[in-house]
N, CA, C and O atoms as a Maestro MAE file, in Angstrom:
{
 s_m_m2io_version
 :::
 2.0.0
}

f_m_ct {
 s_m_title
 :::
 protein
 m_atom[316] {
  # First column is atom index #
  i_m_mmod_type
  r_m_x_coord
  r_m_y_coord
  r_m_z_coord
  i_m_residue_number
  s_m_chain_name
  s_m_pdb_residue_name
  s_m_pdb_atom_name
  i_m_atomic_number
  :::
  1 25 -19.980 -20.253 -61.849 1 A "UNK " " N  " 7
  2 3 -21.199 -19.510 -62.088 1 A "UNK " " CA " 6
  3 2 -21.463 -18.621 -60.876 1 A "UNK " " C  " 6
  4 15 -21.153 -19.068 -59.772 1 A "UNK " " O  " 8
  5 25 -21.932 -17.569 -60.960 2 A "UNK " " N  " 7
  6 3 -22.128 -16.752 -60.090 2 A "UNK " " CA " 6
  7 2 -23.097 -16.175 -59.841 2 A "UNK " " C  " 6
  8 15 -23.434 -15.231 -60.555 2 A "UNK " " O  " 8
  9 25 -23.865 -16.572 -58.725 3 A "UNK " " N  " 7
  10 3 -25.290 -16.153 -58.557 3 A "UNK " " CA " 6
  11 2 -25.402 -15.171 -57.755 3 A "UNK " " C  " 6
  12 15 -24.436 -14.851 -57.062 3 A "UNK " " O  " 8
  13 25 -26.733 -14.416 -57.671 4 A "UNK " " N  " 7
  14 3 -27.115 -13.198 -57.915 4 A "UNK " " CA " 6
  15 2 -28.566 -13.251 -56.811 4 A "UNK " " C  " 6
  16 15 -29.651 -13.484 -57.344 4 A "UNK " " O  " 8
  17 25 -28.517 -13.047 -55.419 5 A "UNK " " N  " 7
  18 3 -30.071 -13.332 -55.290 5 A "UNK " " CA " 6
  19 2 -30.625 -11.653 -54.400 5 A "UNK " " C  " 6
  20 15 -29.914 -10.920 -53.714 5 A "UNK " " O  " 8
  21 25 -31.833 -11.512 -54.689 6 A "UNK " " N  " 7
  22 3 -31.969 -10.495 -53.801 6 A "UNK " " CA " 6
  23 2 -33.808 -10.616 -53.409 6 A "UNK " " C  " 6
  24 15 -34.377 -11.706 -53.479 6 A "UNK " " O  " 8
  25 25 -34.245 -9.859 -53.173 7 A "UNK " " N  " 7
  26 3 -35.249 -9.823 -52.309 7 A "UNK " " CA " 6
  27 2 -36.819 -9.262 -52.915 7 A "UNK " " C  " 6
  28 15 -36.594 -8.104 -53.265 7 A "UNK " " O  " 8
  29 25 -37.831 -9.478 -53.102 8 A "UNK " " N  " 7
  30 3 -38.722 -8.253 -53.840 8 A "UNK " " CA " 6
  31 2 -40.165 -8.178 -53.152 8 A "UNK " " C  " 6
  32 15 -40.895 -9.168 -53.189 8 A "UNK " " O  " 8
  33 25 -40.392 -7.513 -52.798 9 A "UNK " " N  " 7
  34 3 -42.157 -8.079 -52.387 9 A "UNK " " CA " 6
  35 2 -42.835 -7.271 -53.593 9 A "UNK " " C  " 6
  36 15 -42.530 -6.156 -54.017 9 A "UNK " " O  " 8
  37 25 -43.835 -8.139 -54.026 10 A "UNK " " N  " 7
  38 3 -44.181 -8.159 -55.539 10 A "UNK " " CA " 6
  39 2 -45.862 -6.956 -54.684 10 A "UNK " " C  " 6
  40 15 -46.457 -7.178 -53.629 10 A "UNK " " O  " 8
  41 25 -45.980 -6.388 -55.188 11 A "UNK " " N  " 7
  42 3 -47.197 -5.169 -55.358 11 A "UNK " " CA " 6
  43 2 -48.239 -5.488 -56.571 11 A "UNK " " C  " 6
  44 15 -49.459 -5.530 -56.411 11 A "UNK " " O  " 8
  45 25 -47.504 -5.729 -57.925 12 A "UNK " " N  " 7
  46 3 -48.481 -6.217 -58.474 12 A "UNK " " CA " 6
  47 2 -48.074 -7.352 -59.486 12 A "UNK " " C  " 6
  48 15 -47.052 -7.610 -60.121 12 A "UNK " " O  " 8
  49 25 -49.151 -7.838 -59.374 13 A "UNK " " N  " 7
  50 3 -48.802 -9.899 -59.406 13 A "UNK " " CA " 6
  51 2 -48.814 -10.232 -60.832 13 A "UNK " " C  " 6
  52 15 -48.763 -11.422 -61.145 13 A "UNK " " O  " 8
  53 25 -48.877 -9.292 -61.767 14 A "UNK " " N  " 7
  54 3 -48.916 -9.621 -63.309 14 A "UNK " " CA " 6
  55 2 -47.211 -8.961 -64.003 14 A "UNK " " C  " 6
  56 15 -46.822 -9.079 -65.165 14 A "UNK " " O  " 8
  57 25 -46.507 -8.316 -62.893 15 A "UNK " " N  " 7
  58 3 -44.994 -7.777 -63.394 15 A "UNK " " CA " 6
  59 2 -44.497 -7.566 -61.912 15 A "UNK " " C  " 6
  60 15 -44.856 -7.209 -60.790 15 A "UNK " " O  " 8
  61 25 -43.413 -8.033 -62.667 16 A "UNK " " N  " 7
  62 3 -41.923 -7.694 -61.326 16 A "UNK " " CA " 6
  63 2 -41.091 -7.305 -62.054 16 A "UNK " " C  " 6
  64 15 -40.919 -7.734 -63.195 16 A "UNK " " O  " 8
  65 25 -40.015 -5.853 -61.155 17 A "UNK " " N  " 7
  66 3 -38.999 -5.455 -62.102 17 A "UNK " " CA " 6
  67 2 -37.941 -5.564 -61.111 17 A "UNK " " C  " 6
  68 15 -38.097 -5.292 -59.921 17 A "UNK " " O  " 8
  69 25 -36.648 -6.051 -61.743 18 A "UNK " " N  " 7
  70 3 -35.744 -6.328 -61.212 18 A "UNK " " CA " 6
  71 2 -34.502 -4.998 -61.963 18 A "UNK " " C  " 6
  72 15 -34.297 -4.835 -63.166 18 A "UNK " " O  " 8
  73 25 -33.857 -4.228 -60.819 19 A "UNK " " N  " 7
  74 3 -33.411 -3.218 -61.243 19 A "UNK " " CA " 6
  75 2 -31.432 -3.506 -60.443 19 A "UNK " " C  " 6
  76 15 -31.066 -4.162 -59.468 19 A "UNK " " O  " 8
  77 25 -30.692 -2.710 -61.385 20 A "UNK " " N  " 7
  78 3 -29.350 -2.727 -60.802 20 A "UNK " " CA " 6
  79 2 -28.513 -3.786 -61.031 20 A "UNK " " C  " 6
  80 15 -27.349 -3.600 -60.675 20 A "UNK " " O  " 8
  81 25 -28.778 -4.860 -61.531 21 A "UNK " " N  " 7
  82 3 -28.520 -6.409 -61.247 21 A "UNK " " CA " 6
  83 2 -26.952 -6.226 -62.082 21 A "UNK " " C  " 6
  84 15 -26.594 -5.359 -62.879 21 A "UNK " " O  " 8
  85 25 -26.229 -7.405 -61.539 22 A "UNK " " N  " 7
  86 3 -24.713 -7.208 -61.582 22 A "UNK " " CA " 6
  87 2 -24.448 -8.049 -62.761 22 A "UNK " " C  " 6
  88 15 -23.627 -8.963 -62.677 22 A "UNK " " O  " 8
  89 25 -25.183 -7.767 -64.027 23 A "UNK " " N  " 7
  90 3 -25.184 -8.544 -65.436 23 A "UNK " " CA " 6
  91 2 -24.394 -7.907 -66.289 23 A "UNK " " C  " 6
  92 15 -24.220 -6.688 -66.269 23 A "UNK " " O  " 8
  93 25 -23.856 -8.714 -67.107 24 A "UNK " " N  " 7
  94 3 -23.352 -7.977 -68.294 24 A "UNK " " CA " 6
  95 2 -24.837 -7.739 -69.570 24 A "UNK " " C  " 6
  96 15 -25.709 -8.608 -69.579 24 A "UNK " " O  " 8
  97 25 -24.949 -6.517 -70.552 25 A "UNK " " N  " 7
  98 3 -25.681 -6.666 -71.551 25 A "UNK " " CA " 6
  99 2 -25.801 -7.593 -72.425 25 A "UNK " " C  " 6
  100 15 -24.727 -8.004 -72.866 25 A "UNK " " O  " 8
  101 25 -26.687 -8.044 -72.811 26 A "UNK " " N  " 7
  102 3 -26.785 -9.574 -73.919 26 A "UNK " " CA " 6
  103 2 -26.192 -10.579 -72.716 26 A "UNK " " C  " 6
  104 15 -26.320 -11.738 -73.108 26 A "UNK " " O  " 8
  105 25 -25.780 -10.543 -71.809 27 A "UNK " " N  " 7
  106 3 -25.901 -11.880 -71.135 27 A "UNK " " CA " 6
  107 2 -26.790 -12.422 -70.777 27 A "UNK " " C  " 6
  108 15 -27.663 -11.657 -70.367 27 A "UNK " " O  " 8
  109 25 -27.115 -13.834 -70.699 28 A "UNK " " N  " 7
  110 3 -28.173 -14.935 -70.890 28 A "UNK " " CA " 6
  111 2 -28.161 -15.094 -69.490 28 A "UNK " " C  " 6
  112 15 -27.058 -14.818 -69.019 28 A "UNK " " O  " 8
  113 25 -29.370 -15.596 -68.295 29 A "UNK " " N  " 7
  114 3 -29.477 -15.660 -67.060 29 A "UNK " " CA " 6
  115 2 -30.665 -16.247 -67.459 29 A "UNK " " C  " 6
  116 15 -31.470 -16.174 -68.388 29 A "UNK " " O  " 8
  117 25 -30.413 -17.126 -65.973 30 A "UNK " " N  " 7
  118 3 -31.318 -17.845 -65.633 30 A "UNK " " CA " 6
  119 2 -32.806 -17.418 -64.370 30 A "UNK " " C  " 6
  120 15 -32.492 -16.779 -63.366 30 A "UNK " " O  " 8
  121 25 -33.609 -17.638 -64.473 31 A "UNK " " N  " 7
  122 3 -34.713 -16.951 -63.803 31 A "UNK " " CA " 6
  123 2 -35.150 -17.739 -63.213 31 A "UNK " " C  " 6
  124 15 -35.394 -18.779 -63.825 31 A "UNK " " O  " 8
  125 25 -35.562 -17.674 -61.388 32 A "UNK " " N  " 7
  126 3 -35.998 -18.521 -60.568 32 A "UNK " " CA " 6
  127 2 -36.677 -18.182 -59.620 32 A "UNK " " C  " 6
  128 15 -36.088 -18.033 -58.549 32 A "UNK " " O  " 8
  129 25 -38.330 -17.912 -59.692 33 A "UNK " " N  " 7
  130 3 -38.916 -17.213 -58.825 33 A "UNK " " CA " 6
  131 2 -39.760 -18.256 -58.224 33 A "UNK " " C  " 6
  132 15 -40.428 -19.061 -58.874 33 A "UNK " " O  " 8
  133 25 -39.656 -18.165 -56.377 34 A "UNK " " N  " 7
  134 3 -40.352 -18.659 -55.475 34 A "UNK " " CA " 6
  135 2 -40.641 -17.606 -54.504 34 A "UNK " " C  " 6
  136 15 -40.028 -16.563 -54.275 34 A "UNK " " O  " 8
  137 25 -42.113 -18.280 -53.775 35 A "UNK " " N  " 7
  138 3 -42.037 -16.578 -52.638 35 A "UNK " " CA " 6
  139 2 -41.056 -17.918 -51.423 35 A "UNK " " C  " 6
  140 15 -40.967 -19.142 -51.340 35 A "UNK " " O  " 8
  141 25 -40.555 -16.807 -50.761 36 A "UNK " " N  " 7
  142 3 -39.921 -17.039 -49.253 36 A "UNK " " CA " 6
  143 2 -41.055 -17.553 -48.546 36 A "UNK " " C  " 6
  144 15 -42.248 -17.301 -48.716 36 A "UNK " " O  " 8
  145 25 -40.321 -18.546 -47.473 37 A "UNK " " N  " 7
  146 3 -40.803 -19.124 -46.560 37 A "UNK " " CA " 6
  147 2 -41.067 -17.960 -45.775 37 A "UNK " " C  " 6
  148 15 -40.403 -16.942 -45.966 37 A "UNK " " O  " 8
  149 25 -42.201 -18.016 -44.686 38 A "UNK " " N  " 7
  150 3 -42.610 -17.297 -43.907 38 A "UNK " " CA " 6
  151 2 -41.515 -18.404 -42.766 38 A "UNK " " C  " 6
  152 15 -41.382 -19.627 -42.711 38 A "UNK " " O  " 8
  153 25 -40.724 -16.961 -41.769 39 A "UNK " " N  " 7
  154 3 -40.330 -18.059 -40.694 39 A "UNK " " CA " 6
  155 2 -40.868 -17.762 -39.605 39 A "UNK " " C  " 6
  156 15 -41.220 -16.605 -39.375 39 A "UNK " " O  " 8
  157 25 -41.047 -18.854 -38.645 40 A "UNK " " N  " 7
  158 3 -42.225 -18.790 -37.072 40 A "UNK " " CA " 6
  159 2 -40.874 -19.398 -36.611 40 A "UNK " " C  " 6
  160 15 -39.940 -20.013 -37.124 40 A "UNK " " O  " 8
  161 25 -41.284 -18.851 -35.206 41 A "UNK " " N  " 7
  162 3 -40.740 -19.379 -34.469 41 A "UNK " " CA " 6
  163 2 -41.211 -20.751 -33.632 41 A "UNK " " C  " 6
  164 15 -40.398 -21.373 -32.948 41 A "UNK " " O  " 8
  165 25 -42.615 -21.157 -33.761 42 A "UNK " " N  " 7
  166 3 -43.230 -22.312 -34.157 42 A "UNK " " CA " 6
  167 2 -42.400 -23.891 -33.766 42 A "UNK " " C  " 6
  168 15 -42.479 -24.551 -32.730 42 A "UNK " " O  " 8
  169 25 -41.387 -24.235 -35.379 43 A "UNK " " N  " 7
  170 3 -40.992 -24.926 -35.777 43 A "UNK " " CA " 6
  171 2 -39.482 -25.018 -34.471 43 A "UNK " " C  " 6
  172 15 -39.057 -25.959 -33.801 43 A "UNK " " O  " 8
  173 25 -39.235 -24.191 -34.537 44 A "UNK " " N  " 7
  174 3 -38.073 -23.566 -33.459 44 A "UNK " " CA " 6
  175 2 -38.503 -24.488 -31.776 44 A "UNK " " C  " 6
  176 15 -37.891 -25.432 -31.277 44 A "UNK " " O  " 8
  177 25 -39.788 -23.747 -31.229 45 A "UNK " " N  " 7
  178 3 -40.039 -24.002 -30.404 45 A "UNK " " CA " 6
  179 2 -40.313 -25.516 -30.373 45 A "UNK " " C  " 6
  180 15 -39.895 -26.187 -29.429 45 A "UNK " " O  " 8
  181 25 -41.052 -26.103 -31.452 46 A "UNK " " N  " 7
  182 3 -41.267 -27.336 -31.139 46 A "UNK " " CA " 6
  183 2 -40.165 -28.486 -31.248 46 A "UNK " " C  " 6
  184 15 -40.446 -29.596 -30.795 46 A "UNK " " O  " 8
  185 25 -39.112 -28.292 -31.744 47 A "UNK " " N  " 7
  186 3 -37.805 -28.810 -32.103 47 A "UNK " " CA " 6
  187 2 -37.360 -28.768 -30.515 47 A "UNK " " C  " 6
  188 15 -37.129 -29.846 -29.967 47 A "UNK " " O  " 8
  189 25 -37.248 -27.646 -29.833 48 A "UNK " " N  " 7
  190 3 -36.419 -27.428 -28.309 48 A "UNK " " CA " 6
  191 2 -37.282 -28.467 -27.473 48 A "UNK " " C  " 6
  192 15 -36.833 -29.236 -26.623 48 A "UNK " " O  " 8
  193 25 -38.587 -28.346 -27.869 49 A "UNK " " N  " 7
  194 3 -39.210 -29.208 -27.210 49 A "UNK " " CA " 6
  195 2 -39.323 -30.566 -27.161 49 A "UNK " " C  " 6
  196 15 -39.965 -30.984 -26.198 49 A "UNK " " O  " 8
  197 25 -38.856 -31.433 -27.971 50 A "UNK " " N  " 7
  198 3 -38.665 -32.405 -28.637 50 A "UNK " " CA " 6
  199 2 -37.589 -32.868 -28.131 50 A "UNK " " C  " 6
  200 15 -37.603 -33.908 -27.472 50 A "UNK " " O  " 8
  201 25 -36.371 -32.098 -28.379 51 A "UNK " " N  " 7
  202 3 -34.838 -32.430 -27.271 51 A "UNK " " CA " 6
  203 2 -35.104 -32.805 -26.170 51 A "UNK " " C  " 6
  204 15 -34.903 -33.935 -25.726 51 A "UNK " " O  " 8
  205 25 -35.891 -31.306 -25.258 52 A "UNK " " N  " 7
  206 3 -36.296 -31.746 -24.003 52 A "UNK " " CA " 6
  207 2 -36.866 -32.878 -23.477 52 A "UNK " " C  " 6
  208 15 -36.456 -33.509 -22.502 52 A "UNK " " O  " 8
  209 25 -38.004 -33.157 -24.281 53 A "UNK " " N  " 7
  210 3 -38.720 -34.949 -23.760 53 A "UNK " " CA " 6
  211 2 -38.023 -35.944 -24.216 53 A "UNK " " C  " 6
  212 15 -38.135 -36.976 -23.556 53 A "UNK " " O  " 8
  213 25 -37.407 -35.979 -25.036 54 A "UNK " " N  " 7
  214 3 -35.896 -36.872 -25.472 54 A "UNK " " CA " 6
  215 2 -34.935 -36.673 -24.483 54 A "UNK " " C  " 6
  216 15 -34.701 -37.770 -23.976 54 A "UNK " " O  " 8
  217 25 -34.332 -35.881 -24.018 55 A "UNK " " N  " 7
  218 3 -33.389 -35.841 -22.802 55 A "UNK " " CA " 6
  219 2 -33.686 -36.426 -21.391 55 A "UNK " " C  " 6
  220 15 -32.940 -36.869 -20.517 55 A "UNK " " O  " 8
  221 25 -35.235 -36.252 -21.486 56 A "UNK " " N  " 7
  222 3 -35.675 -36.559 -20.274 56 A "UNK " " CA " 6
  223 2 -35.784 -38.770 -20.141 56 A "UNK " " C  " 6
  224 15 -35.910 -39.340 -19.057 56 A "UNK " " O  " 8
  225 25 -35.698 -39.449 -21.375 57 A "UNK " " N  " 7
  226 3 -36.168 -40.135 -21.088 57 A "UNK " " CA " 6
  227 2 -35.435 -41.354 -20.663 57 A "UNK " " C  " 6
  228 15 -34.262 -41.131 -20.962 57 A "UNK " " O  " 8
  229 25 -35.515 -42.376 -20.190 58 A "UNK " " N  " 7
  230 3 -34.595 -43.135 -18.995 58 A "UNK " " CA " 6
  231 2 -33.398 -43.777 -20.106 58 A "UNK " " C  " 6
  232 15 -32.236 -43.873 -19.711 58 A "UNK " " O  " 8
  233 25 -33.700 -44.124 -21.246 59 A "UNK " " N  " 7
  234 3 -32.596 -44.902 -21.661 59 A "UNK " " CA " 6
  235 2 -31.595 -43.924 -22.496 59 A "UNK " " C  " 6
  236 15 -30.758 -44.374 -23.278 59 A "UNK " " O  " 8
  237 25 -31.781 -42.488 -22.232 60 A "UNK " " N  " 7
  238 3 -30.584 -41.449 -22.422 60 A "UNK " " CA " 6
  239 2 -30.496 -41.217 -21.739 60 A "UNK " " C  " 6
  240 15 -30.298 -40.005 -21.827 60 A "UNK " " O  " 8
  241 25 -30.469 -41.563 -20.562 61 A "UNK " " N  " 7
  242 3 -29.890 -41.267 -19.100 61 A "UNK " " CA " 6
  243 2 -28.531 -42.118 -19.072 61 A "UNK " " C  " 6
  244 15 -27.595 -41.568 -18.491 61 A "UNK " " O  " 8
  245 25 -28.309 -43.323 -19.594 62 A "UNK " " N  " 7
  246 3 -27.038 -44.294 -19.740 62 A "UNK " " CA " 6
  247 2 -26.080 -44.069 -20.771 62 A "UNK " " C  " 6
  248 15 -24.971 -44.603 -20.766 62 A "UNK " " O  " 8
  249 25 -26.522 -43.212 -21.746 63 A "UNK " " N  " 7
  250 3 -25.534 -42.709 -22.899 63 A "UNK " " CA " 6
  251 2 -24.578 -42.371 -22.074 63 A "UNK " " C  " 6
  252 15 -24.807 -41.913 -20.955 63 A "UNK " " O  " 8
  253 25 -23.034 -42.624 -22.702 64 A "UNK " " N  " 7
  254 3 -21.970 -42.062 -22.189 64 A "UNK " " CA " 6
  255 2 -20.846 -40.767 -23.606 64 A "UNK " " C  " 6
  256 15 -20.930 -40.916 -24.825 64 A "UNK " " O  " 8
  257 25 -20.463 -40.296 -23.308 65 A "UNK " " N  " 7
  258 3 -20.002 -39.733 -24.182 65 A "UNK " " CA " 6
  259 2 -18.992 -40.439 -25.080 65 A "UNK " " C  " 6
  260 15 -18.644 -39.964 -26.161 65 A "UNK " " O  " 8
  261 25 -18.486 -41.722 -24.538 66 A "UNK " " N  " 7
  262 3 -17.831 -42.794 -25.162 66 A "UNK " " CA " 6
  263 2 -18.950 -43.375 -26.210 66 A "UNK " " C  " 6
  264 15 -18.676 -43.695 -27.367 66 A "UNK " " O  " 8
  265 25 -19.990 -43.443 -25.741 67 A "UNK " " N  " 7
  266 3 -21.044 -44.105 -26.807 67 A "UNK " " CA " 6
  267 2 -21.110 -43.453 -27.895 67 A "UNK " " C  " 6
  268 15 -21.043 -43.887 -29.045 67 A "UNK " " O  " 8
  269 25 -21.307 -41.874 -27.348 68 A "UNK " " N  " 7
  270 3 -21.277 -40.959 -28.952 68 A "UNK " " CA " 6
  271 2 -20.749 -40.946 -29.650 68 A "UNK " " C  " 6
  272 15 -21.215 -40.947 -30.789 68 A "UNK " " O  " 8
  273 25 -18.891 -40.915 -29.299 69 A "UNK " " N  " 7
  274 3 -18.471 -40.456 -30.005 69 A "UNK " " CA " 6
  275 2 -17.385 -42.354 -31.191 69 A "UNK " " C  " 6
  276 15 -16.586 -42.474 -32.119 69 A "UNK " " O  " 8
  277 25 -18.065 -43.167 -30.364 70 A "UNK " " N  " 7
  278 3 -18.128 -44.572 -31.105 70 A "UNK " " CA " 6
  279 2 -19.259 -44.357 -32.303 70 A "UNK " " C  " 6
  280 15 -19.025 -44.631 -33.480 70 A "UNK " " O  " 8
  281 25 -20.085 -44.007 -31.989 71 A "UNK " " N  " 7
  282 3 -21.545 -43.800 -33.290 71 A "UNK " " CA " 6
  283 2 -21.172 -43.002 -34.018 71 A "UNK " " C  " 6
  284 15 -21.152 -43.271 -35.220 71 A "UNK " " O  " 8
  285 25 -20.650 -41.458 -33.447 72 A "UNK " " N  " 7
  286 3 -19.970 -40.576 -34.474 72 A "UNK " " CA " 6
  287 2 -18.829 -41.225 -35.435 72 A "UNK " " C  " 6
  288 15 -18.731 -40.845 -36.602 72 A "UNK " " O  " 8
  289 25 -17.901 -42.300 -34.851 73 A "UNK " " N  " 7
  290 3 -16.764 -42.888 -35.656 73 A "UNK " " CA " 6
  291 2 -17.452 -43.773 -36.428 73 A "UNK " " C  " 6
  292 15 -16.871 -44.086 -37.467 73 A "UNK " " O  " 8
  293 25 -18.501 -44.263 -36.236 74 A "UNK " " N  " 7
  294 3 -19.071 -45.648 -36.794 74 A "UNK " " CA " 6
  295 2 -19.297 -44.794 -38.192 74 A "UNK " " C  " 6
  296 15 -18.572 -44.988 -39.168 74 A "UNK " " O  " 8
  297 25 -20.344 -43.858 -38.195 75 A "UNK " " N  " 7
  298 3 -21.096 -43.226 -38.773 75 A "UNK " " CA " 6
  299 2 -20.090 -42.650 -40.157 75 A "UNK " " C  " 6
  300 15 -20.334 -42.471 -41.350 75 A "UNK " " O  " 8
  301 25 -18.884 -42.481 -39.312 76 A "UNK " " N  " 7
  302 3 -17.822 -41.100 -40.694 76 A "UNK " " CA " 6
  303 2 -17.009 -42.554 -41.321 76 A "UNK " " C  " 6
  304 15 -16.527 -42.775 -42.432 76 A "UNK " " O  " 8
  305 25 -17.093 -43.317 -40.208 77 A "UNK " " N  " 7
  306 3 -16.105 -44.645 -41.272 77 A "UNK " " CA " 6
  307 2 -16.744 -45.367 -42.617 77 A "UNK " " C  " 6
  308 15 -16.295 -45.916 -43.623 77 A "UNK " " O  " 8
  309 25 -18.155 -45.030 -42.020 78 A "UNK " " N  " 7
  310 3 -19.321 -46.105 -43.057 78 A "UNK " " CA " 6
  311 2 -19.589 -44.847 -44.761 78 A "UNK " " C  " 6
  312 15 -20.413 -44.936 -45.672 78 A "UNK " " O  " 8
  313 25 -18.623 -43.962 -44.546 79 A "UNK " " N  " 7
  314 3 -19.087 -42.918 -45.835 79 A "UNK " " CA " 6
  315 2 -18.204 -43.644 -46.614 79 A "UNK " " C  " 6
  316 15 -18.051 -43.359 -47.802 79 A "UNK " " O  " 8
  :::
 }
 m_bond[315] {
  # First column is bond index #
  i_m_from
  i_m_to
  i_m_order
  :::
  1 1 2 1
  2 2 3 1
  3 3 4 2
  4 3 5 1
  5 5 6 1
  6 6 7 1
  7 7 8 2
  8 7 9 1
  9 9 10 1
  10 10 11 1
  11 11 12 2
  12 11 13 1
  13 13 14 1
  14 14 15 1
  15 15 16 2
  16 15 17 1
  17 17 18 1
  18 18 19 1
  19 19 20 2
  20 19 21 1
  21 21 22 1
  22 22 23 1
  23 23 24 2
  24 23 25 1
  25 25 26 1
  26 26 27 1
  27 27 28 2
  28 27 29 1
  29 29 30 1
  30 30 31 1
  31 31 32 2
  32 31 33 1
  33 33 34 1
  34 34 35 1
  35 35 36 2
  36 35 37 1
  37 37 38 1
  38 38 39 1
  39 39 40 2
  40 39 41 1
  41 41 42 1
  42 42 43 1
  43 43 44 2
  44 43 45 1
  45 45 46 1
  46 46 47 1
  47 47 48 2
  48 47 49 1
  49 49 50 1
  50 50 51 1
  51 51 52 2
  52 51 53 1
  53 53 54 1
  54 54 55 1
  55 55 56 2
  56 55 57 1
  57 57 58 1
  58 58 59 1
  59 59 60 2
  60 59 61 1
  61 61 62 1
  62 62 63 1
  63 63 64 2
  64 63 65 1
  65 65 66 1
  66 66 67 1
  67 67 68 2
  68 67 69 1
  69 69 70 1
  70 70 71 1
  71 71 72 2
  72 71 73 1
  73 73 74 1
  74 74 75 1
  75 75 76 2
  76 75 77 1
  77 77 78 1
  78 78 79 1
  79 79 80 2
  80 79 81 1
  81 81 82 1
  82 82 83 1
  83 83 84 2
  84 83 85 1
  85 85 86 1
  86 86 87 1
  87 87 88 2
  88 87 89 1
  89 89 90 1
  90 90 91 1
  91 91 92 2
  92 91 93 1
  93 93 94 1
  94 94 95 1
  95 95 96 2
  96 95 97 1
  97 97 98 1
  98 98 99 1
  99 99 100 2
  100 99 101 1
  101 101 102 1
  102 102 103 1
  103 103 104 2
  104 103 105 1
  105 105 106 1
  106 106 107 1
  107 107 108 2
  108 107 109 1
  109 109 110 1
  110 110 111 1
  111 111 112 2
  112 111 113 1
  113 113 114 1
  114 114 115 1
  115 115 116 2
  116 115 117 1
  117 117 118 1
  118 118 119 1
  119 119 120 2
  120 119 121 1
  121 121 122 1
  122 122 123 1
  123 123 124 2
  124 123 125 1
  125 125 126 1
  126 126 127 1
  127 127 128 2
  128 127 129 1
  129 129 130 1
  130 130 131 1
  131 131 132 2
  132 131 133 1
  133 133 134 1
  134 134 135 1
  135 135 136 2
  136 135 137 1
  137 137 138 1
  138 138 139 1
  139 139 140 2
  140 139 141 1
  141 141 142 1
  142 142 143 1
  143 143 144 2
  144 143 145 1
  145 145 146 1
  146 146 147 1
  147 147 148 2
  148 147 149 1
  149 149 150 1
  150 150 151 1
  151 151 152 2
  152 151 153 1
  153 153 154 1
  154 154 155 1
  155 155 156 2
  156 155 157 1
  157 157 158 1
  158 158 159 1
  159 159 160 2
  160 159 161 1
  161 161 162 1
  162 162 163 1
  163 163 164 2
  164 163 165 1
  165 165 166 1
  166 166 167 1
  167 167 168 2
  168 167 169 1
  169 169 170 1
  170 170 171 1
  171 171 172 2
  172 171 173 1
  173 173 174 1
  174 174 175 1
  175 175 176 2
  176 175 177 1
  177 177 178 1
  178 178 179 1
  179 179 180 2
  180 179 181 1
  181 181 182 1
  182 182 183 1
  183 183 184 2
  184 183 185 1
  185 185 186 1
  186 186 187 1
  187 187 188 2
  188 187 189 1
  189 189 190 1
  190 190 191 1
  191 191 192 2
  192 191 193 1
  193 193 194 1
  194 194 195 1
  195 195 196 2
  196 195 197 1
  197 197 198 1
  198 198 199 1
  199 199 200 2
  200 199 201 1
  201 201 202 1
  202 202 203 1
  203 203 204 2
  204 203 205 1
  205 205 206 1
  206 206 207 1
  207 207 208 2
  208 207 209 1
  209 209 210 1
  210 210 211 1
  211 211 212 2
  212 211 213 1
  213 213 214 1
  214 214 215 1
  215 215 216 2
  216 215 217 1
  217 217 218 1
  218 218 219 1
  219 219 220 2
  220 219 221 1
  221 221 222 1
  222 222 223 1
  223 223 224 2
  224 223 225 1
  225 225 226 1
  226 226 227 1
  227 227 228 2
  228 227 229 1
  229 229 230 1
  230 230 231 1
  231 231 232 2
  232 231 233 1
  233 233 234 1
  234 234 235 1
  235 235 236 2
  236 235 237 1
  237 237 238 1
  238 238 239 1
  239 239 240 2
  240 239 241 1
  241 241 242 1
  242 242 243 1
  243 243 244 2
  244 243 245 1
  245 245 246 1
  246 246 247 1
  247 247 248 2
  248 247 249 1
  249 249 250 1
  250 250 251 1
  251 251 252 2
  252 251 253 1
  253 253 254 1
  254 254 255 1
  255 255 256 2
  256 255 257 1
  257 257 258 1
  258 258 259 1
  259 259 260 2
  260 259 261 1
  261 261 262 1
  262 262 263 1
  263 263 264 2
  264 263 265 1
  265 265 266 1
  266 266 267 1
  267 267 268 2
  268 267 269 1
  269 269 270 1
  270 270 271 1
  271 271 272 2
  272 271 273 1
  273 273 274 1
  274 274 275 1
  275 275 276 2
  276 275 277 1
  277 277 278 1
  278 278 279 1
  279 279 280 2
  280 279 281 1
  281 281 282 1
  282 282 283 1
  283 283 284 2
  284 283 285 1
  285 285 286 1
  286 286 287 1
  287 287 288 2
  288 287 289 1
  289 289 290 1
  290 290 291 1
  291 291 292 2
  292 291 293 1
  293 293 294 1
  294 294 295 1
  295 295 296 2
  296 295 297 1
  297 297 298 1
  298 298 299 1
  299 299 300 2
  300 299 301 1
  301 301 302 1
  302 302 303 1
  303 303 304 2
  304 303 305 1
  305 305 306 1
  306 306 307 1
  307 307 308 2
  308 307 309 1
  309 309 310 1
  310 310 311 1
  311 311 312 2
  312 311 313 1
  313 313 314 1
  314 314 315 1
  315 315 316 2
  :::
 }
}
């Protein structure tokens, strides 16, 4: 199946026209309208921030990279 997505900012809220679209005539499609997420940088910032006081705190100070990559093996063996 081959999907088709593109972009619209709607002007007026009782019709949207969708023009050009890569359909054949009489072909049947499916219709799926959501508005887009607004993105902030917000969510961004508070994530970096989150690492940071996590990095900082004493019992990830003893992680070794042997530990990780045992949890990483633990983790792909248990699928």
């Amino acid at each position: 199946m081959n999907t088709y997505r593109t972009y619209l900012t709607v002007t007026n809220p009782g019709q949207l026209t969708l023009t050009d679209l890569p359909f054949q005539s009489g072909q049947t499609v499916e219709i799926l309208i959501r508005p887009q997420k607004k993105k902030t940088g917000k969510s961004l910032k508070a994530l970096q921030k989150l690492f940071k006081e996590t990095q900082k705190l004493p019992q990830i100070q003893t992680i070794t990279e042997e530990d990780i990559q045992a949890e990483i093996a633990g983790c792909r063996s248990s699928k």
